[in-house]
C-alpha positions as CSV (number, residue, x, y, z in Angstrom):
1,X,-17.5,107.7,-17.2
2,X,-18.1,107.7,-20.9
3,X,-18.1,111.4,-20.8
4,X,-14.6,111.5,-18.8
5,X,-13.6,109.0,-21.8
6,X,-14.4,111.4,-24.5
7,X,-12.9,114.7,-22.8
8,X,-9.5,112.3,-22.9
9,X,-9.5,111.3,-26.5
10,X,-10.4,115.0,-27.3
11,X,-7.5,116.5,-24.8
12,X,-5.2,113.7,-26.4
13,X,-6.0,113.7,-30.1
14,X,-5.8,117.3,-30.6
15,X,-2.4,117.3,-32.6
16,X,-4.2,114.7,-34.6
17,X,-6.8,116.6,-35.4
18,X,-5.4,120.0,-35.7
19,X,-3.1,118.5,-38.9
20,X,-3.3,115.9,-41.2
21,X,-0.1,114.0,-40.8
22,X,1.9,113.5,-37.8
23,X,5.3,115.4,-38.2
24,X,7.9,113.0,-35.4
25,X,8.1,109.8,-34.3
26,X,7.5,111.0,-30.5
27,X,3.7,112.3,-31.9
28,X,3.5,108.6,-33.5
29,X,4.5,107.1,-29.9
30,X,2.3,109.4,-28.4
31,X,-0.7,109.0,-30.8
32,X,0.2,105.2,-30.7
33,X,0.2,105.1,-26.2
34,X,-3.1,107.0,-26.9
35,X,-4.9,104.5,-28.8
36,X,-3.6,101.3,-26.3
37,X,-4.8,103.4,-23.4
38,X,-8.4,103.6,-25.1
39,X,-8.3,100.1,-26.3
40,X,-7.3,98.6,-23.0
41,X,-10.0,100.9,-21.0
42,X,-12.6,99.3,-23.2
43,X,-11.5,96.0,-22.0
44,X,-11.5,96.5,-18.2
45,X,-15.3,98.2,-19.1
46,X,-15.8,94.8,-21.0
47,X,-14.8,93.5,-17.7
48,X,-17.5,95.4,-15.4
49,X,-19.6,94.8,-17.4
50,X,-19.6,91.1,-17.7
51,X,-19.8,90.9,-13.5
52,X,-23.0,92.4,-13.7
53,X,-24.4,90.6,-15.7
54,X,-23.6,87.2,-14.1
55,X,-25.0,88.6,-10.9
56,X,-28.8,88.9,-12.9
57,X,-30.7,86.0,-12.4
58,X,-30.8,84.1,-15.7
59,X,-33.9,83.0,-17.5
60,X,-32.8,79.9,-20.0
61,X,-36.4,79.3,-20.3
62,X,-37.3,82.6,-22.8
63,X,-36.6,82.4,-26.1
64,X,-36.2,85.3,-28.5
65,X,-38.6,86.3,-30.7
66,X,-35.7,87.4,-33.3
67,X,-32.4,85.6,-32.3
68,X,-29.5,87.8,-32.8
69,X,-25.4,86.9,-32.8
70,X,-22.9,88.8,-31.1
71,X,-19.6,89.3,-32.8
72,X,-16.6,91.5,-32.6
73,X,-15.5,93.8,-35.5
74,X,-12.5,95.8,-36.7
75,X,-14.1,97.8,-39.7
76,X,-11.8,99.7,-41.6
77,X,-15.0,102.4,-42.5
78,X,-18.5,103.3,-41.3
79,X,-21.3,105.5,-42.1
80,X,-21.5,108.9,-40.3
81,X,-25.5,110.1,-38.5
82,X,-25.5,111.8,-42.0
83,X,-25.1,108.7,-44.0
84,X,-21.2,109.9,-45.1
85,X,-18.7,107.1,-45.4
86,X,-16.4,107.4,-42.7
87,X,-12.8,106.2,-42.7
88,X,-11.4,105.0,-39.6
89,X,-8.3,105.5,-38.1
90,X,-5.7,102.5,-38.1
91,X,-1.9,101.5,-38.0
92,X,0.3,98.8,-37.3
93,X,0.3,99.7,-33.3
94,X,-3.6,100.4,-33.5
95,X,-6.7,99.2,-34.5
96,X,-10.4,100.7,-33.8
97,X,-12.7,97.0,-32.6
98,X,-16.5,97.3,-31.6
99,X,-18.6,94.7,-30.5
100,X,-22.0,94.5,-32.6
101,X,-25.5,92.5,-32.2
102,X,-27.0,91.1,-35.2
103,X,-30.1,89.6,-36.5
104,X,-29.2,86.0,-36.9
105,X,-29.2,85.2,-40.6
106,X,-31.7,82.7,-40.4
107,X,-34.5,85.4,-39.4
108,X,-33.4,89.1,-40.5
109,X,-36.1,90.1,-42.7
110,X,-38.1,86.9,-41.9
111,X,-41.4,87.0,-40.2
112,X,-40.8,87.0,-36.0
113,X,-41.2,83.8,-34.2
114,X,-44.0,83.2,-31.8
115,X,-46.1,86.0,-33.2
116,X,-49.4,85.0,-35.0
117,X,-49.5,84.9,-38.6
118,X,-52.8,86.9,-38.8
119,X,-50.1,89.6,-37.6
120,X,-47.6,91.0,-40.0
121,X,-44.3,90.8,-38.5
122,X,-40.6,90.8,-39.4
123,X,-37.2,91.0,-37.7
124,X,-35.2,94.0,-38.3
125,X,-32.2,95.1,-37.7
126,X,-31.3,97.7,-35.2
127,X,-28.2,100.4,-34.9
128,X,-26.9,102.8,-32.6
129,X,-23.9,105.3,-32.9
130,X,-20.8,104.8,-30.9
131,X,-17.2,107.1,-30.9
132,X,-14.9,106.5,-32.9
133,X,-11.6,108.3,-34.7
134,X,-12.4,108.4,-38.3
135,X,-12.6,111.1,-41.3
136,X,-14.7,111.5,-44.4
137,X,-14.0,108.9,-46.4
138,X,-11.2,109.5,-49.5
139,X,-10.8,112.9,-47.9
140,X,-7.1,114.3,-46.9
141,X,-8.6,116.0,-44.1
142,X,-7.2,115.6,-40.0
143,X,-8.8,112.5,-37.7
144,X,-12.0,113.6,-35.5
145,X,-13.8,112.1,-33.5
146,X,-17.5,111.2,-34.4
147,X,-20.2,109.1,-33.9
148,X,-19.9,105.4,-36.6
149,X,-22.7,103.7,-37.1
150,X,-22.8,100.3,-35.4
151,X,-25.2,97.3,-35.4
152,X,-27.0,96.8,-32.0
153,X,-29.7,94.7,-31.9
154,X,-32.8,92.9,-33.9
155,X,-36.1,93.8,-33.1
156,X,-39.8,92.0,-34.0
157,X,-41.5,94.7,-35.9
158,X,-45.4,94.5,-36.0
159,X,-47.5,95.8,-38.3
160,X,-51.3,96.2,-38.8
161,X,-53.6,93.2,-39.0
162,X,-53.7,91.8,-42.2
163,X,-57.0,92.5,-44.1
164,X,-59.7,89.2,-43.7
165,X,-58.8,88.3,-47.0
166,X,-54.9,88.0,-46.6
167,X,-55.9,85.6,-43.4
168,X,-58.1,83.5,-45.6
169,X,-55.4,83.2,-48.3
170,X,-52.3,82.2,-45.4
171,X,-55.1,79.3,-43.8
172,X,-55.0,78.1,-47.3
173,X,-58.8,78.3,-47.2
């Protein structure tokens, strides 16, 4: 379905793309319809998504070894897979949201809960790329669609064992 999504915004945003400005107020409409479309097929997604999940069996008893916080975002900018700086597209009709996991603040970059202290281990944060309609930042360029850069997740990340001495020195030995 994603890739039926894409093929759209692609068949759609083409007179976007192909110039830098939008000439008449029917391309605005147009543009504008295009953009409500995506944003409201996100939501019934949202939607389907959220009845699966209440059919899984939940386990209250399991904690997480890194705690993270789910939030919704309206960035006006990203990074690019390259590392570019990304503007996004955005007007008073329109506005580009994603939904990103975080590390809670209390343990990103903190040692992971649960996990030995003879064990070197630390929360970090995890991304992943999702479409969006941006353009190199500060560029007058046309809108494309590319991958952003989005927050997804925190993961406990292990390391070696410590050395014998390191363990001696944390049991304050």
């Amino acid at each position: 379905m994603h890739i039926l999504t894409f093929v759209w915004i692609i068949l759609w945003t083409s007179p976007l793309m192909s110039s830098a400005r939008i000439d008449s107020r029917t391309d605005i409409d147009r543009h504008n319809n295009l953009l409500r479309a995506i944003l409201w097929e996100e939501r019934q997604f949202e939607d389907i998504e959220k009845r699966a999940y209440d059919s899984l069996e939940t386990h209250t008893h399991l904690l997480p070894c890194c705690p993270t916080v789910k939030r919704r975002i309206a960035p006006r900018g990203g990074l690019s897979r390259e590392g570019k700086l990304l503007e996004l597209y955005r007007d008073v009709n329109a506005v580009q949201r994603f939904y990103e996991t975080i590390c809670h603040p209390a343990v990103a970059d903190m040692p992971c809960r649960f996990i030995d202290p003879i064990y070197r281990s630390k929360c970090v944060q995890n991304y992943t790329y999702m479409y969006a309609i941006v353009k190199d930042f500060n560029v007058t360029e046309p809108f494309r669609v590319d991958y952003m850069r989005v927050k997804s997740g925190c993961t406990c990340k292990v390391e070696e064992h410590s050395s014998p001495a390191e363990i001696i020195q944390m049991s304050g030995n």
